[in-house]
C-alpha positions as YAML, in Angstrom:
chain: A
units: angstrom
residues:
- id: 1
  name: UNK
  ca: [0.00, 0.00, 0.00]
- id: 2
  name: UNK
  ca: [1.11, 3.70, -0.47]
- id: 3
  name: UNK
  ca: [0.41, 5.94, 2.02]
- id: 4
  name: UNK
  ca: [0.14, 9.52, 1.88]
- id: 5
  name: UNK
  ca: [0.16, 11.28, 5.39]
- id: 6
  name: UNK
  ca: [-0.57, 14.68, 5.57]
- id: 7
  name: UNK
  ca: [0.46, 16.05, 8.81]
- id: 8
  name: UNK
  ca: [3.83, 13.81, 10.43]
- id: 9
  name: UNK
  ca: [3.52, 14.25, 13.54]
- id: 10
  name: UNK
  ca: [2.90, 12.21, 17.07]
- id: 11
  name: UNK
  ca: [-0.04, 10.66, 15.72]
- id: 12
  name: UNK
  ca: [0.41, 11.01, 11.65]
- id: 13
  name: UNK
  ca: [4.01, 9.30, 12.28]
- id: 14
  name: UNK
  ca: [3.16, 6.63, 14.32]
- id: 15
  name: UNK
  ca: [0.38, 5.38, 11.92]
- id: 16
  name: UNK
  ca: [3.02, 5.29, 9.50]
- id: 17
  name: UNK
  ca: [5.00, 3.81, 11.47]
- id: 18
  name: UNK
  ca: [2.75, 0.94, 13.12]
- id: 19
  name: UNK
  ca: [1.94, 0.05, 9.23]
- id: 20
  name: UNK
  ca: [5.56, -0.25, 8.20]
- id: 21
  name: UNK
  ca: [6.02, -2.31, 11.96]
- id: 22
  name: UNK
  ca: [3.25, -4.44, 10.11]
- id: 23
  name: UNK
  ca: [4.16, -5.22, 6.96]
- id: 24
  name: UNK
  ca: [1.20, -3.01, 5.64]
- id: 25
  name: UNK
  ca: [2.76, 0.19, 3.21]
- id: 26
  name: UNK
  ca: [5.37, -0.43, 0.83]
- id: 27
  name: UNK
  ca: [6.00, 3.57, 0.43]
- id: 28
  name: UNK
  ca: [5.20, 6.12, 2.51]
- id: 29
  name: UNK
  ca: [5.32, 9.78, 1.33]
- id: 30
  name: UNK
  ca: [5.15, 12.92, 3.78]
- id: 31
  name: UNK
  ca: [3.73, 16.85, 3.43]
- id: 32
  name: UNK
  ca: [3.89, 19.18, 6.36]
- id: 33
  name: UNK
  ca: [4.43, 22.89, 7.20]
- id: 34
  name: UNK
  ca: [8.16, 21.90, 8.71]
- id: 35
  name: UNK
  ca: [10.57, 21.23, 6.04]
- id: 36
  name: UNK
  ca: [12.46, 20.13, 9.48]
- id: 37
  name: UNK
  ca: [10.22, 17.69, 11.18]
- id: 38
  name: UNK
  ca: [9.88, 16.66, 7.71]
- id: 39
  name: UNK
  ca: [13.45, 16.00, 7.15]
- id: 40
  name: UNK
  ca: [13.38, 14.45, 10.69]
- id: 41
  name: UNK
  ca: [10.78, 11.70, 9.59]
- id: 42
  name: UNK
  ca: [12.69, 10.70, 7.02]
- id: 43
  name: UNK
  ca: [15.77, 10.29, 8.90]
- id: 44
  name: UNK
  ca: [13.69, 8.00, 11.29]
- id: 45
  name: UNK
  ca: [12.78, 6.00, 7.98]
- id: 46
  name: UNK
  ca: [8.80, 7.05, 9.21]
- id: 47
  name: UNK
  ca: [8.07, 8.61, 5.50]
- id: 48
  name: UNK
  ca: [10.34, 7.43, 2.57]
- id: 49
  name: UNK
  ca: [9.64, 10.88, 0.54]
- id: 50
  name: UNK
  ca: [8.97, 14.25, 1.22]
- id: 51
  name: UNK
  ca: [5.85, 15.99, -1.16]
- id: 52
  name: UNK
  ca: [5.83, 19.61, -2.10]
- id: 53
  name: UNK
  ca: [2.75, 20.04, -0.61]
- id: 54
  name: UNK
  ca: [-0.77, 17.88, 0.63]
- id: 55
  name: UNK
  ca: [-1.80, 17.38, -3.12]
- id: 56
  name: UNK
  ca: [1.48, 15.65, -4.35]
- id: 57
  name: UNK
  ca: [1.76, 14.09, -1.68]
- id: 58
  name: UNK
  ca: [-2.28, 12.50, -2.39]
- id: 59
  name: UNK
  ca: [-1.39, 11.80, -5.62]
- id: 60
  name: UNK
  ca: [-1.23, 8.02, -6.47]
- id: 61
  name: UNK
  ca: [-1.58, 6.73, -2.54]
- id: 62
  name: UNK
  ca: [-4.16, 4.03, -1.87]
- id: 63
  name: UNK
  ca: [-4.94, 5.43, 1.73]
- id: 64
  name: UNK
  ca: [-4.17, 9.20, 3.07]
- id: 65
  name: UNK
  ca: [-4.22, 9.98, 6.37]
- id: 66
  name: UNK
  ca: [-4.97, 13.56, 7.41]
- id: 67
  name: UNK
  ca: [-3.69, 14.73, 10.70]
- id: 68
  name: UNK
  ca: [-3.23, 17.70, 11.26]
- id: 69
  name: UNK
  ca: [-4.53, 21.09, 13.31]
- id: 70
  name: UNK
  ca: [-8.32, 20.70, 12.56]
- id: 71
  name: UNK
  ca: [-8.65, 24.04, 11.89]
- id: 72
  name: UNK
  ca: [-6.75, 22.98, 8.73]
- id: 73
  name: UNK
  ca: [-8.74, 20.63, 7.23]
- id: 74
  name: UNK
  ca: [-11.07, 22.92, 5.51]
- id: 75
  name: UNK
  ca: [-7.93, 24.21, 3.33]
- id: 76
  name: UNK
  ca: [-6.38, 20.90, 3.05]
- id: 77
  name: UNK
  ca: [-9.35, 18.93, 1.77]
- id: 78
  name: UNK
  ca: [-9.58, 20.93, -0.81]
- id: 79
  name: UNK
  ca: [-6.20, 21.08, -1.97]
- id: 80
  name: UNK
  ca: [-6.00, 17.28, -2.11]
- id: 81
  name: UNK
  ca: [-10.26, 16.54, -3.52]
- id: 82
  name: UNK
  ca: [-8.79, 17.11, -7.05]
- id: 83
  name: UNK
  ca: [-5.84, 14.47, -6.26]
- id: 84
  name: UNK
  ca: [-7.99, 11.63, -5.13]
- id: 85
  name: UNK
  ca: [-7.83, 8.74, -7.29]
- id: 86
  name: UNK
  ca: [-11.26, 6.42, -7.69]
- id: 87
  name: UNK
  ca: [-9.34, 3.88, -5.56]
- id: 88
  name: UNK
  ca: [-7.98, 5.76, -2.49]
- id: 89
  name: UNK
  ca: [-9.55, 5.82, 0.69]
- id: 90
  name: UNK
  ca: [-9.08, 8.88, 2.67]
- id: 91
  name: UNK
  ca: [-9.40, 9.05, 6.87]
- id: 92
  name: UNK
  ca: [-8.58, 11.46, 9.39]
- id: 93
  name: UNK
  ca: [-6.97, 11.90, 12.88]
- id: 94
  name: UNK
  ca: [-8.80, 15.18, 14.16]
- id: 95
  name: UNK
  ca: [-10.16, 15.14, 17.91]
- id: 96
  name: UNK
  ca: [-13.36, 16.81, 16.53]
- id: 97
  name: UNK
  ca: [-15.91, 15.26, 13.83]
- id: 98
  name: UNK
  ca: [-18.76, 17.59, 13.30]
- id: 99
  name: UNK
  ca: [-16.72, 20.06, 11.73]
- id: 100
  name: UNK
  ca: [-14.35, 17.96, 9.68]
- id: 101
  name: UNK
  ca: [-16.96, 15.93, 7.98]
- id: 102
  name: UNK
  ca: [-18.56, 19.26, 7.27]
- id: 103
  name: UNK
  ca: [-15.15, 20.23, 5.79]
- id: 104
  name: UNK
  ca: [-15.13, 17.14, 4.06]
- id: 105
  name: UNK
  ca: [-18.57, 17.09, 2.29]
- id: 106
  name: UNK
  ca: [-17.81, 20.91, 1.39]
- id: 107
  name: UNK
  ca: [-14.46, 20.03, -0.63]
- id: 108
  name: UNK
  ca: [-14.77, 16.78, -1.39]
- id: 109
  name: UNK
  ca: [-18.25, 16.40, -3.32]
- id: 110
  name: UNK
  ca: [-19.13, 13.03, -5.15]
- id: 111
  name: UNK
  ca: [-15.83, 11.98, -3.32]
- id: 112
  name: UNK
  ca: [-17.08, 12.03, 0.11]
- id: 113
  name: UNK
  ca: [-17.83, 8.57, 0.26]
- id: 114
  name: UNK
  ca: [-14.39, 7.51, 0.14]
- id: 115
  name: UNK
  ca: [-13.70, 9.38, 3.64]
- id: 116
  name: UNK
  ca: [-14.07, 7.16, 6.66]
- id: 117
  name: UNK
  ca: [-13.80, 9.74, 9.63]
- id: 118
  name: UNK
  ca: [-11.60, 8.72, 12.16]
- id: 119
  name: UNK
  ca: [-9.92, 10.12, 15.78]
- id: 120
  name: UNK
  ca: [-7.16, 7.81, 17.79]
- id: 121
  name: UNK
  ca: [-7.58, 8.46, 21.26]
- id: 122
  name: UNK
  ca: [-4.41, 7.84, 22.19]
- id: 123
  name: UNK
  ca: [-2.20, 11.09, 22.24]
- id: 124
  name: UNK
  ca: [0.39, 12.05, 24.47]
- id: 125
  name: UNK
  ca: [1.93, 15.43, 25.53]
- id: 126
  name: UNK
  ca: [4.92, 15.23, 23.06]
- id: 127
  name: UNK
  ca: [4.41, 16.13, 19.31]
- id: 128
  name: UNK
  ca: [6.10, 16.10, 15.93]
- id: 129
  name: UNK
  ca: [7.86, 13.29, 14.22]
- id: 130
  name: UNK
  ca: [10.24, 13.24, 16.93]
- id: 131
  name: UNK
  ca: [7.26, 11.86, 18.90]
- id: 132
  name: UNK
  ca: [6.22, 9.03, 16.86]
- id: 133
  name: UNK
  ca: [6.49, 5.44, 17.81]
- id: 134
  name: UNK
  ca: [5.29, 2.27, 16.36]
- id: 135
  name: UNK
  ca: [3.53, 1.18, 19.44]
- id: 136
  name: UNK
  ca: [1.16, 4.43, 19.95]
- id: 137
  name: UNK
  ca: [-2.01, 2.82, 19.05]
- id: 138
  name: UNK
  ca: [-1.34, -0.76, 20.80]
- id: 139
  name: UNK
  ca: [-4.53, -1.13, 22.73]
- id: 140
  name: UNK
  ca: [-5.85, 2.42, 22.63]
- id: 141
  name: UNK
  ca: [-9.33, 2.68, 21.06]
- id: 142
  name: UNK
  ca: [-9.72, 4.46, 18.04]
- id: 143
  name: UNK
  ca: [-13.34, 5.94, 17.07]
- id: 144
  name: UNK
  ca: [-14.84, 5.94, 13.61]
- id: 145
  name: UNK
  ca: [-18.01, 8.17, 12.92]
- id: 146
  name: UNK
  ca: [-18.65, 6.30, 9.19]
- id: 147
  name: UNK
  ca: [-20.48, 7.85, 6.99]
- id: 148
  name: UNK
  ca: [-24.18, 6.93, 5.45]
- id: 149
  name: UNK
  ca: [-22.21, 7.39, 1.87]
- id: 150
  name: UNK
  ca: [-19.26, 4.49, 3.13]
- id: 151
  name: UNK
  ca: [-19.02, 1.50, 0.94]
- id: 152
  name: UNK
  ca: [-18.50, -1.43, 3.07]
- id: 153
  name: UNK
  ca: [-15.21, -2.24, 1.26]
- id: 154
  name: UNK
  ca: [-13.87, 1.77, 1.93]
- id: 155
  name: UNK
  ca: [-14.74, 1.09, 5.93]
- id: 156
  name: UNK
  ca: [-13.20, -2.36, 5.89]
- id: 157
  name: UNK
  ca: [-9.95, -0.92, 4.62]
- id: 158
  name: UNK
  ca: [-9.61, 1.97, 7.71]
- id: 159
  name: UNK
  ca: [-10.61, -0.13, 9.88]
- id: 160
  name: UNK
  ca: [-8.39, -3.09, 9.01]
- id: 161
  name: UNK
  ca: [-5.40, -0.38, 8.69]
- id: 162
  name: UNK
  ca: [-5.89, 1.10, 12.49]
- id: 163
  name: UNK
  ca: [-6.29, -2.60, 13.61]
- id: 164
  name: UNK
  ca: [-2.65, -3.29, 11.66]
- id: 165
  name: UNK
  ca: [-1.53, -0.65, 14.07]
- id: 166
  name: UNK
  ca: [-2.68, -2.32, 17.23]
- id: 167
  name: UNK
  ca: [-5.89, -0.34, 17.87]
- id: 168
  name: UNK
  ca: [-9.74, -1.26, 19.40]
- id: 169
  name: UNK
  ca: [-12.08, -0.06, 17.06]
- id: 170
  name: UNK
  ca: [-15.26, 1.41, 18.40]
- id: 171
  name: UNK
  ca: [-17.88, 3.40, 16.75]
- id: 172
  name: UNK
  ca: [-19.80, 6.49, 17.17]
- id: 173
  name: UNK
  ca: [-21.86, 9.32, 15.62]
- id: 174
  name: UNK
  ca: [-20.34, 12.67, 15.04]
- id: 175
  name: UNK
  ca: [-22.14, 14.36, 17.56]
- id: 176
  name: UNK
  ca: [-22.62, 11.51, 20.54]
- id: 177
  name: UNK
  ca: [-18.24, 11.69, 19.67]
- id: 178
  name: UNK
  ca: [-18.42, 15.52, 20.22]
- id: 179
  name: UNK
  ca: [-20.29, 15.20, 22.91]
- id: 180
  name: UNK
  ca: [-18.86, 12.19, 24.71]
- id: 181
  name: UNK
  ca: [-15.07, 13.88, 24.16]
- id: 182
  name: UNK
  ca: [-15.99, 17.13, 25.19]
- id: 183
  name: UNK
  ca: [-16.10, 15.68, 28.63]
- id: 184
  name: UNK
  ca: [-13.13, 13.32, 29.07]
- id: 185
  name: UNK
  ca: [-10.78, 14.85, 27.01]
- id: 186
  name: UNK
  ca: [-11.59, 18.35, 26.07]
- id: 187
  name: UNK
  ca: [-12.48, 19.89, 29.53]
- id: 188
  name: UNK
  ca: [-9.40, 18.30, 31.33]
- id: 189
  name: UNK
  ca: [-7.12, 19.87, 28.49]
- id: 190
  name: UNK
  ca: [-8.39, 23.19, 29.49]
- id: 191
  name: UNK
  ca: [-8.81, 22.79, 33.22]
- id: 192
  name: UNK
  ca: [-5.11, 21.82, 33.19]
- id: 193
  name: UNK
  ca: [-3.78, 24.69, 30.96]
- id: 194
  name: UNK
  ca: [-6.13, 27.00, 33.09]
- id: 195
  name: UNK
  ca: [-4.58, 25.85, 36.23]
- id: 196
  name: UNK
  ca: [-0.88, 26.12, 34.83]
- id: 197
  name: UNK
  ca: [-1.81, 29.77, 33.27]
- id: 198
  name: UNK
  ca: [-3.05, 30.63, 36.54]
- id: 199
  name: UNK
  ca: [0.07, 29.38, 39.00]
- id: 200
  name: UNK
  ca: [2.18, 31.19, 36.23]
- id: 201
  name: UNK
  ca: [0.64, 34.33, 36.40]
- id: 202
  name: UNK
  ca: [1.18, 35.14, 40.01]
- id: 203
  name: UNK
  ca: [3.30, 36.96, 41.62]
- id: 204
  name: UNK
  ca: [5.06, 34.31, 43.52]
- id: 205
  name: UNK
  ca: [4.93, 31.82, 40.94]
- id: 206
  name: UNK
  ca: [8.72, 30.83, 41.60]
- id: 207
  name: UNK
  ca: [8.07, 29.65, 44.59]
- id: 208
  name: UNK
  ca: [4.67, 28.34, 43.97]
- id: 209
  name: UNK
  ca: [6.29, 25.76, 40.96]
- id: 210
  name: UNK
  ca: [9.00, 25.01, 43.29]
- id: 211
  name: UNK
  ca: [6.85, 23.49, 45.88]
- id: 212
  name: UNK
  ca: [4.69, 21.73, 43.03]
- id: 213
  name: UNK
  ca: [4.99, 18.12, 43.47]
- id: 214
  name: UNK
  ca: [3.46, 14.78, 42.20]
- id: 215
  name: UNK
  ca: [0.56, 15.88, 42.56]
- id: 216
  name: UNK
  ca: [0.39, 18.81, 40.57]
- id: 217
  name: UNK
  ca: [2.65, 17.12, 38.00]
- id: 218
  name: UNK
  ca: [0.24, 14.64, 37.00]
- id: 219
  name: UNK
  ca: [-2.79, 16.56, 36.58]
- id: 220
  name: UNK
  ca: [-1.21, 19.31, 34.63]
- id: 221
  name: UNK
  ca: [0.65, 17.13, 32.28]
- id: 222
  name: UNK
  ca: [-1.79, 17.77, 29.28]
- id: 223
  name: UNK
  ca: [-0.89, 21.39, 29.56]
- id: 224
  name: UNK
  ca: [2.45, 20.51, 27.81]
- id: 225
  name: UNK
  ca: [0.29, 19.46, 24.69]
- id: 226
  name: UNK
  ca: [0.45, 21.30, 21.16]
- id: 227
  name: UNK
  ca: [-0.68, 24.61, 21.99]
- id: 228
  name: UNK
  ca: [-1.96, 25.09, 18.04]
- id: 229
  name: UNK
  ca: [-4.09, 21.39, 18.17]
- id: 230
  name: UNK
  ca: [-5.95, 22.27, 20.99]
- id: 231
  name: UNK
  ca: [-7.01, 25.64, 20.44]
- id: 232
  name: UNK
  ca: [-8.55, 24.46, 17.69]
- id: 233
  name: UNK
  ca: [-9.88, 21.36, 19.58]
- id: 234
  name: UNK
  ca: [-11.48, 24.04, 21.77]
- id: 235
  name: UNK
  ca: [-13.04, 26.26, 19.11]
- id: 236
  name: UNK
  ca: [-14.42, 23.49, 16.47]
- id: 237
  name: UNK
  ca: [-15.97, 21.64, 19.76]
- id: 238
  name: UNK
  ca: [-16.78, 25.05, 21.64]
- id: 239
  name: UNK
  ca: [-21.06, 24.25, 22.13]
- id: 240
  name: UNK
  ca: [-20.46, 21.12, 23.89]
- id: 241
  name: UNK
  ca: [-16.89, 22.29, 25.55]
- id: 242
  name: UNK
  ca: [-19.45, 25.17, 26.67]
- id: 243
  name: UNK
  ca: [-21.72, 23.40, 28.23]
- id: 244
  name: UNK
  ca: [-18.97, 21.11, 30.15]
- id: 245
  name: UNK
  ca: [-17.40, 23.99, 31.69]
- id: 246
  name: UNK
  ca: [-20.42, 25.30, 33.08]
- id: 247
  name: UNK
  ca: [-21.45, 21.75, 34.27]
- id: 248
  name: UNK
  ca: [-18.20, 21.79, 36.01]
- id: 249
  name: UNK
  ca: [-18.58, 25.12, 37.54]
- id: 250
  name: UNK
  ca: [-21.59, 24.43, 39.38]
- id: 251
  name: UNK
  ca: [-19.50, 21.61, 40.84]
- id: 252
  name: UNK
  ca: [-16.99, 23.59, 41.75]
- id: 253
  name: UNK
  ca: [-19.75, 25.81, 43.31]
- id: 254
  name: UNK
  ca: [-20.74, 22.60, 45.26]
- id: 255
  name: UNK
  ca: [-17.51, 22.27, 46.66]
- id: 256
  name: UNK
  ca: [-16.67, 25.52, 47.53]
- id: 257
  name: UNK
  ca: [-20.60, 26.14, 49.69]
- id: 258
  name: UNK
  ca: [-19.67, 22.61, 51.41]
- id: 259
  name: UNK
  ca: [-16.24, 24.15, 52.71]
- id: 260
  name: UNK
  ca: [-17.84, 27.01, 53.59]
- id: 261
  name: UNK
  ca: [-20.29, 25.24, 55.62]
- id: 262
  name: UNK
  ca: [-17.39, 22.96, 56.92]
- id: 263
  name: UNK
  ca: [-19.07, 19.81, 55.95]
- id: 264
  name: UNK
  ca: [-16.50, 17.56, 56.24]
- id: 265
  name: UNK
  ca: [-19.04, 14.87, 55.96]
- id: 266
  name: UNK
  ca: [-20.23, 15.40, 52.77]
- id: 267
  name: UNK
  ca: [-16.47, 16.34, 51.42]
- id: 268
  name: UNK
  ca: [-15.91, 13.19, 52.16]
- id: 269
  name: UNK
  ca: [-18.85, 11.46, 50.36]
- id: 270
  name: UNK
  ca: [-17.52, 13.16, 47.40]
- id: 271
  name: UNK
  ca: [-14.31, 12.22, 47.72]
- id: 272
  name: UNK
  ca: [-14.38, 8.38, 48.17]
- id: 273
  name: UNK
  ca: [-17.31, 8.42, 45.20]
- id: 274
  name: UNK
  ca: [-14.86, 10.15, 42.77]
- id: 275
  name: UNK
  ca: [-12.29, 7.41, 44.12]
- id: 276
  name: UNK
  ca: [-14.53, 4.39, 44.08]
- id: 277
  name: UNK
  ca: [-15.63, 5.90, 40.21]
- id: 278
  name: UNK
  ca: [-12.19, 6.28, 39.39]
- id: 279
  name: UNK
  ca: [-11.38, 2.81, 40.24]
- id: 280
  name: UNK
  ca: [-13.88, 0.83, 38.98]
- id: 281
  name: UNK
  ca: [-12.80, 2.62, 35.69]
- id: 282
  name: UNK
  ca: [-9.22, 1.96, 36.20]
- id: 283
  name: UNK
  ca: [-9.88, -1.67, 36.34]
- id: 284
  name: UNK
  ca: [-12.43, -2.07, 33.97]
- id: 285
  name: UNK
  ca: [-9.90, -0.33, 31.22]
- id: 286
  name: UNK
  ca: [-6.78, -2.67, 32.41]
...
């Protein structure tokens, strides 16, 4: 197979990467906005060529996988609709789906049928080629929100490509995704960069970072994620990401009327439900 991936990054290179681990692509060819990171995949043997730009690189591949910014997508579906041969599949990597399938019916036209939405949940802080292992997807779930225009055959192929890589496949409309993603990943991104932004911005933030322990590490680890990614994250997914934050708010509000009442009682309650929650999550996901 010849793959086209638009976007080499933590996630574009490690699909490239799992499906060379595989046995899967015979030639993989790379476009990007970083003639570096580009250079950088190569050198890692993750794309065998680098493309001008996303049509060339479109051209002739069997599968293309799109992953960059969403915010992009508009721009780059169109550059690469005319490129699209009768027999290439397209998918995606973007954390968002109502927007980029909008994208996609907007550029692509009669072609839309050969796009089989897709997101990997399975990124990590790091990004760029430099990022990219083989092993990414080994276990993580990957979501596809197919289209009423997919062809059996076109689904078949994604799907048996992100299961080359290692992945669960699960399946979900656009919006229940939106929705469901708003909550688990979405929110924390922002409640950890708020919380970061916030420490930062005082005026004893020295000392408030030097006493930051385990504790904070952990939670705020997400705030070291692509800046660029997730502010469009934020923006394509904004209605539901809305409606999360306020959820969360009148939690907060909970909280803080309990410790003003000192009820350590009910503090507690909460407490060893969120843990109890937690766990039986934790071991239903081992």
């Amino acid at each position: 197979m010849r793959l086209a991936v638009i976007g080499v990054g933590l996630i574009g290179g490690s699909f490239a990467l799992a499906l060379r681990e595989a046995g899967k692509v015979s030639h993989v060819v790379g476009a990007g906005r970083s003639r570096a990171n580009l250079e950088l995949a190569r050198e890692r043997r993750i794309i065998d060529a680098i493309a001008p730009d996303a049509a060339a690189a479109a051209r002739e591949a069997d599968m293309v996988l799109v992953a960059a910014p969403v915010a992009q997508f508009p721009q780059l579906f169109a550059a690469i609709a005319p490129s699209i041969a009768q027999h290439t599949v397209l998918t995606d990597a973007g954390s968002t789906k109502r927007d980029v399938i909008a994208a996609a019916r907007n550029a692509l036209g009669a072609k839309i049928a050969q796009f089989v939405p897709a997101h990997p949940v399975a990124g990590a802080e790091e990004s760029g080629a430099a990022a990219a292992s083989a092993t990414l997807f080994r276990e993580r779930r990957v979501v596809l929100t197919p289209l009423p225009d997919n062809a059996p055959p076109t689904l078949q192929r994604v799907e048996d490509a992100w299961r080359a890589c290692g992945a669960r496949i699960t399946r979900l409309a656009a919006e229940e995704h939106d929705a469901v993603l708003a909550a688990v990943s979405h929110l924390p991104h922002v409640l950890a960069y708020a919380l970061v932004h916030d420490i930062a911005g005082r005026a004893n933030a020295e000392q408030l970072f030097a006493y930051a322990a385990g504790g904070f590490r952990d939670f705020t680890r997400i705030a070291s994620s692509h800046p660029e990614m997730w502010r469009d994250i934020c923006l394509a997914n904004r209605d539901r990401l809305a409606a999360e934050l306020a959820r969360y708010q009148g939690r907060l509000g909970d909280i803080e009327r309990l410790l003003a009442a000192g009820d350590g009682g009910a503090l507690e309650r909460l407490f060893a439900e969120a843990r109890a929650a937690r766990n039986r999550w934790l071991k239903s996901s081992s």
